[in-house]
N, C-alpha and C positions, 0 to 999 in steps of 0.2 A: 215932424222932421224924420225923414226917414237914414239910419244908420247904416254907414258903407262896413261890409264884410273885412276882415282883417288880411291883407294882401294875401299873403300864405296861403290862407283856407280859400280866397279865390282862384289862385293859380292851382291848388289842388281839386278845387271842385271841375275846375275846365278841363285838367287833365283828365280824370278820371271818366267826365261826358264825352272827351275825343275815345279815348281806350276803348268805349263802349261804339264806336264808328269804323276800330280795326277788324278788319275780318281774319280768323286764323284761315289755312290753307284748307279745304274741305266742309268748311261751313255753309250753310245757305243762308241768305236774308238777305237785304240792304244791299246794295253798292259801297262798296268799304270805301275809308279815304286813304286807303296804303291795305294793298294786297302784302301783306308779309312773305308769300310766298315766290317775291322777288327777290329777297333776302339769302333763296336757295344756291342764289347764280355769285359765287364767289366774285366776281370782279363788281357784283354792286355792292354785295358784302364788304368787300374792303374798301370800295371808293365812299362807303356810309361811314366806317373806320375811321377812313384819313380823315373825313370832314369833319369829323365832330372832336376828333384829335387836335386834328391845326383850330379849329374852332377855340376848345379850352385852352389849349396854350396861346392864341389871341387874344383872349378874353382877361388870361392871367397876366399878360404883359402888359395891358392898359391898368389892368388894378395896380401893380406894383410899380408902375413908373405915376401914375397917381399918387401912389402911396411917398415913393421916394423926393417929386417933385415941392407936394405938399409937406411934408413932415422934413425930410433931409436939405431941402433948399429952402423951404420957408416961404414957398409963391401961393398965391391966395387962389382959392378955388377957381377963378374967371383968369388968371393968368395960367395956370395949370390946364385950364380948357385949352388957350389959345395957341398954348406949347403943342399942341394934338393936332392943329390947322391943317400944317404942312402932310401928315402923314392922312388924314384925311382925302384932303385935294387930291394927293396923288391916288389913293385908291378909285378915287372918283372918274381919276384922268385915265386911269388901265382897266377902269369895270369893262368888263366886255370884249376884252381883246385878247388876243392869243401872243404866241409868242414872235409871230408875224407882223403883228401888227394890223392884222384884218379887225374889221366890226363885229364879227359876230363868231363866237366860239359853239354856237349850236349851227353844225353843217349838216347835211343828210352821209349820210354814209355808204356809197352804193355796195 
């Protein structure tokens, strides 16, 4: 029977195999999978910012209304999902749109 690795130590072994796929700016080897030296250009710099910003505070407002739902109201894990439906759907319904209302938020940019 073969034993699964303790989540942790795998999501850190994978980290550390990608880490080894980034190329710093002036290196030679491989094809990197993220040239860091994109990073130089301030507006991808901050648009990496915002993302991972609004990301954690997304992240932390499902944990604490999780939190709140289940412990402060008392709703059993599968009604605590279903309370999430609405907010869901609608992400689903605006994936991809802009503030127009067009299909597609990657335009070319002449």
């Amino acid at each position: 029977m073969r034993r699964e690795g303790h989540p942790v130590g795998t999501a850190l072994r994978a980290r550390a195999r990608a880490a080894g796929r980034v190329r710093r700016p002036g290196e030679e080897g491989r094809a990197p999978i993220l040239d860091l030296g994109l990073l130089k250009d301030r507006s991808i710099a901050g648009a990496n910012l915002t993302l991972i910003t609004v990301g954690a505070f997304s992240a932390g407002q499902v944990l604490l209304m999780t939190l709140y739902l289940q412990e402060g109201r008392g709703l059993s894990p599968l009604l605590t999902g279903l309370c999430f439906v609405p907010q869901v759907a609608g992400a689903f319904a605006l994936a991809g749109r802009d503030r127009r209302g067009n299909d597609s938020m990657m335009r070319e940019v002449a």
